[in-house]
N, C-alpha and C positions, 0 to 999 in steps of 0.2 A: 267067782263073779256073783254078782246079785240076779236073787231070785225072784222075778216079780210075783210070783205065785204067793209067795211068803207072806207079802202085804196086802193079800186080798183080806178083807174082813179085819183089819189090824186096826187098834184105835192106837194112835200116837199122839202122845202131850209133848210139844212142839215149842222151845223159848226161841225170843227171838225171831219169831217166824216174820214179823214184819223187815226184821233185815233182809240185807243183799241174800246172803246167803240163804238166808231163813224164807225167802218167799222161793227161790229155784228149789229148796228141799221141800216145800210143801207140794210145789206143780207136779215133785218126782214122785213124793208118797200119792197124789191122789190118782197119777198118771198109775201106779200099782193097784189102784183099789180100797186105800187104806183109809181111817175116818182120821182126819186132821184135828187138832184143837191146840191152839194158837194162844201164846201168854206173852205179851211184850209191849212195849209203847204203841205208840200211835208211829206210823210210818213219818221218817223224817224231809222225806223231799218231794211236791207234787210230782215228782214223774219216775219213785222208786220203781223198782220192779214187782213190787208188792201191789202200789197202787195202778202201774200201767197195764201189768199184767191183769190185774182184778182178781187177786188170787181171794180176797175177800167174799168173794162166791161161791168156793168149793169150801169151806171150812166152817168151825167154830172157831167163835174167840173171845178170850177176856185182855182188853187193855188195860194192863196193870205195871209195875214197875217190881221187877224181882228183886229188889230190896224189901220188901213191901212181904214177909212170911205169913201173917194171915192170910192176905189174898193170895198168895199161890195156895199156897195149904186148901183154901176152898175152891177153888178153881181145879186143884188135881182131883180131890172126892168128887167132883161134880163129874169130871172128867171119865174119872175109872181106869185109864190107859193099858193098855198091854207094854207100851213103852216109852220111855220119854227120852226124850234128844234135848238138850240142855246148848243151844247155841248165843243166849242174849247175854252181850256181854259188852264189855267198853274195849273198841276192837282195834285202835291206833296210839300208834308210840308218840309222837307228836304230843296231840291232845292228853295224853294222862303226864305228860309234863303241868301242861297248866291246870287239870281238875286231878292233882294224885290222889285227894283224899274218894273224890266220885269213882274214880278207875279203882283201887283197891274192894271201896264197898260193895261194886259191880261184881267185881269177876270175882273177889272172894268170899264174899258175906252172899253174892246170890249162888255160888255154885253150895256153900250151906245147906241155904235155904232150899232148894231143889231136892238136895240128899234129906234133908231134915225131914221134909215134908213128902218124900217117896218113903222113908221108911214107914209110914202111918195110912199106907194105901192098900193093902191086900194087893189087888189085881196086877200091879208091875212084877214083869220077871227083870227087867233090863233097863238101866239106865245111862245112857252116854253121855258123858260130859264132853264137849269141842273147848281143847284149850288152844295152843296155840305154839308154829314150829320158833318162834321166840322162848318159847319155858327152857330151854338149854343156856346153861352156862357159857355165853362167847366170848373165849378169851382170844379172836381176834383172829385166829387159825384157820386153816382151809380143808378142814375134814369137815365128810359130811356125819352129822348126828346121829347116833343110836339111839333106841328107846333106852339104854342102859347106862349112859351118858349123865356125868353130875347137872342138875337141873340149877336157874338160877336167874341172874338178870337185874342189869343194872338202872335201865331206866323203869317208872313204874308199872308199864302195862307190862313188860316181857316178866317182871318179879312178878306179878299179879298172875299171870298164867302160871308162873312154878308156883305157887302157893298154891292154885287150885287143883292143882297135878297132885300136891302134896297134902290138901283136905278131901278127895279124892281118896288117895292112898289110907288115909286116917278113916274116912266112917265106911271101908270096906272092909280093912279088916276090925274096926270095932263092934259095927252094924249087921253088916253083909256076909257075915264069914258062915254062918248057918245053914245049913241043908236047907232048900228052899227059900233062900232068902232072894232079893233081886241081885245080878250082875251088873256089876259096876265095873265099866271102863273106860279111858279116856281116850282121845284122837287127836291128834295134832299135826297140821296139816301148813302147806305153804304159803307163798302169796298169791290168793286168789283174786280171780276176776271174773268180769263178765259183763255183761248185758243187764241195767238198771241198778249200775251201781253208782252213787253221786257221793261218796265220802270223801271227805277233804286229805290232803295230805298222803294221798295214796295214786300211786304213779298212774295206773291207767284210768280210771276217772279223773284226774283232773288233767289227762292229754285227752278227753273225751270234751271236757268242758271247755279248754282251752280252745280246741278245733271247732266246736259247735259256736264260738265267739270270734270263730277267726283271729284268734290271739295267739301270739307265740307261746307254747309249753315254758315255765321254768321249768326246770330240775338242779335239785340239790346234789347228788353224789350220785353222778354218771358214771363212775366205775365198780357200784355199788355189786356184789353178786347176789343174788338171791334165786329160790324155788319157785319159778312162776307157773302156775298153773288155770284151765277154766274151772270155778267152783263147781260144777259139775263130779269133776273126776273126783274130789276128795269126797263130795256129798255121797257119788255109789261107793264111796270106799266106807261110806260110814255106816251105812245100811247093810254091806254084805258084813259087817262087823257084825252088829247088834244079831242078823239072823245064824252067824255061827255062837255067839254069846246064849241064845237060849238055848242051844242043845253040848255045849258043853262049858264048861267053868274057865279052862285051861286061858282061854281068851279075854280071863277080866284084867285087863293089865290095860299102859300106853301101847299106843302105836301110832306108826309113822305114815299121814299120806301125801305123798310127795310127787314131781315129774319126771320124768325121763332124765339121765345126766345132763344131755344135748338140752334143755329147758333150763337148763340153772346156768343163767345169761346176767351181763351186764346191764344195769338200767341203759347205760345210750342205745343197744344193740335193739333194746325193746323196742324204745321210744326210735329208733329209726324206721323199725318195720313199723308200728305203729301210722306214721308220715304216712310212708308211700301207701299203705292201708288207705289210708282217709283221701289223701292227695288233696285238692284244692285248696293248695296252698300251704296246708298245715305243715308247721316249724316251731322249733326249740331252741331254748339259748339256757344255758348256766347261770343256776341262780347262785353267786360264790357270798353272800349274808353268811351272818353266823347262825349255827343251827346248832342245836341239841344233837349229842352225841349217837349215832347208830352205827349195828354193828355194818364191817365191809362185807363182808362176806359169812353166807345161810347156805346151807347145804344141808339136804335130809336123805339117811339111807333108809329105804322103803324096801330093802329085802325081804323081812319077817313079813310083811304083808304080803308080798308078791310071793312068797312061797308058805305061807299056811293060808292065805286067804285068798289065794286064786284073783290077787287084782292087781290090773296093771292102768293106768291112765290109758284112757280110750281117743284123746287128744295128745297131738304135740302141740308145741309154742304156736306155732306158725297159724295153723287150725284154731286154736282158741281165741287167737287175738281177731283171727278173721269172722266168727264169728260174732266176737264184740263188737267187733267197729261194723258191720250188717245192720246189730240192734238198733244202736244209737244213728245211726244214718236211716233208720225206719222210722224214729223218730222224728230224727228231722224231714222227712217226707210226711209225718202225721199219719202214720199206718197204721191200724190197730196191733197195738203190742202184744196183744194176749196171744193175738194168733200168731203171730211170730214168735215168743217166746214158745209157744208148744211145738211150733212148726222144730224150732231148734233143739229141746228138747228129743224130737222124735228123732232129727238125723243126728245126736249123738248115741242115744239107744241101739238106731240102726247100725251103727258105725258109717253114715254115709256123709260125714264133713268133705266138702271138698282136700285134698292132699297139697299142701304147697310146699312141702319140705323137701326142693328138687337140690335146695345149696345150702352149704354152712351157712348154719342161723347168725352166725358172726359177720354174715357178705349177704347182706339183703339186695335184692335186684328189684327191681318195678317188674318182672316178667315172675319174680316168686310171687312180690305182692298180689301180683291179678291170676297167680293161680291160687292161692288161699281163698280171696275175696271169691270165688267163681259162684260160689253158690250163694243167691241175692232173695230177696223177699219182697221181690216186687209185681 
């Protein structure tokens, strides 16, 4: 498990950090001790968790566009890092239909430019690339993935993550392969969520926006399976990574972070607990339009983590969605976020999420939803 000890005094060069993901791993590093320094756009929604939280308080940063290799390049020197977490990237299947040529540039000319420009820094030992549990080959099957699994991908952000698995793989062993050079590894993790996420086209923010409008959820492929997870659990999976990465090598490889088997659910089963979550009101109906092809069924085995790296998801489904719909109903009370994002924060460290997993997550009840939701931020 991760060692808060570890990121005391740690400078971390951080992409992405204004994402979803990217503002909950900066709260976790400074929540450690560590010095943050931040490379990525400008936050895309007045009410990310970047800007709600005010994560812009605890950190450095340069708002720059990792396409852009000069400005990282000078932005890492400035930096100095002990390690860098490489998460800015073009993070949805949908969207890299209509911008392929932006999604490619994104995820594979910046994951380059990260390695490019970490090799010309002395002070990095470790660098983690976050690609994504789409870089596997889905031909459509019901296994779950191994990191040893043909990589691949037919729409262009899931190609886009196996290309940078596999530029990744290239300037480790071209670059990195020297006694003392930095660790390069990659993580790939599931569908995350959580608290001040507002991306489009992504099942639980837009049943956040939907219910915050009193509008009915569409959903596209309700019998969809996927890895659901709180970004939380992959985020300490990615930290207890990097801190076994600097004391031994064996660790520069992919890996898998993923949920409990019981979490890899059907989108309806989500978006029902989701309802009785929210309650007032909130409802879904099938959107049957044509859509761009995705796979049915995602599944990731998280063994090798769970037994060399001492990590297991600190959340089930049930818990993490219940904290989600908390956040955004804090919101909608006008609460301040920041303290509630760290309040939630503290009770997954503690392991003190309220427990609602009393029934099959397939037969949701209103008596599980009000045991998930029990712990409020009011």
């Amino acid at each position: 498990m991760t060692d808060p000890a570890f990121w005391r005094g740690k400078k971390v060069f951080l992409t992405g950090h204004t994402g979803f993901k990217g503002a909950w791993a900066s709260l976790l590093l400074r929540r450690f001790g560590a010095s943050v320094y931040g490379y990525a756009l400008p936050p895309a929604h007045p009410s990310s968790l970047f800007v709600a939280a005010r994560v812009a308080e605890d950190i450095e940063q340069c708002l720059a566009d990792i396409r852009d290799l000069g400005s990282l390049r000078a932005a890492l020197s400035e930096a100095e890092p002990d390690v860098i977490i490489h998460m800015a990237a073009q993070a949805l299947v949908r969207p890299s239909y209509a911008e392929p040529v932006e999604t490619f540039a994104t995820n594979v000319m910046g994951t380059v430019h990260v390695l490019e420009a970490a090799r010309h820094v002395p002070s990095v030992k470790v660098v983690l690339i976050v690609t994504s549990d789409k870089c596997y080959e889905n031909d459509g099957g019901q296994s779950a993935f191994r990191e040893g699994d043909r990589l691949g991908g037919n729409d262009p952000y899931s190609n886009s993550k196996a290309c940078a698995e596999l530029v990744t793989h290239s300037y480790r062993r071209s670059f990195f392969a020297q006694n003392g050079a930095p660790r390069i590894a990659t993580a790939r993790a599931g569908n995350v969520f959580g608290g001040g996420d507002w991306a489009r086209d992504r099942l639980v923010p837009d049943a956040m926006q939907a219910f915050l409008d009193r509008q009915p959820l569409r959903i596209r492929n309700p019998n969809s399976v996927r890895p659901w997870q709180h970004a939380l659990d992959p985020i300490l999976g990615y930290l207890t990574l990097v801190e076994r990465l600097v004391t031994d090598a064996s660790f520069a490889d992919g890996w898998n972070f993923g949920p409990n088997a019981e979490s890899e659910q059907p989108v309806r089963n989500v978006v029902e607990h989701l309802k009785l979550l929210w309650g007032d009101g909130a409802g879904w109906t099938s959107d049957d339009g044509p859509h761009p092809h995705e796979a049915a069924f995602l599944r990731l085995d998280c063994e090798r983590a769970r037994s060399r790296l001492n990590w297991t998801p600190r959340l089930d489904l049930l818990q993490g969605l219940g904290l989600t719909v908390d956040w955004y109903k804090a919101l909608q009370r006008g609460q301040d976020l920041r303290q509630v994002s760290l309040e939630q924060l503290e009770l997954v460290l503690d392991g003190a999420v309220a427990n609602g997993a009393s029934q099959s997550l397939s037969e949701p009840s209103r008596g599980q939803a009000a045991a998930v939701n029990a712990k409020s931020f009011t």
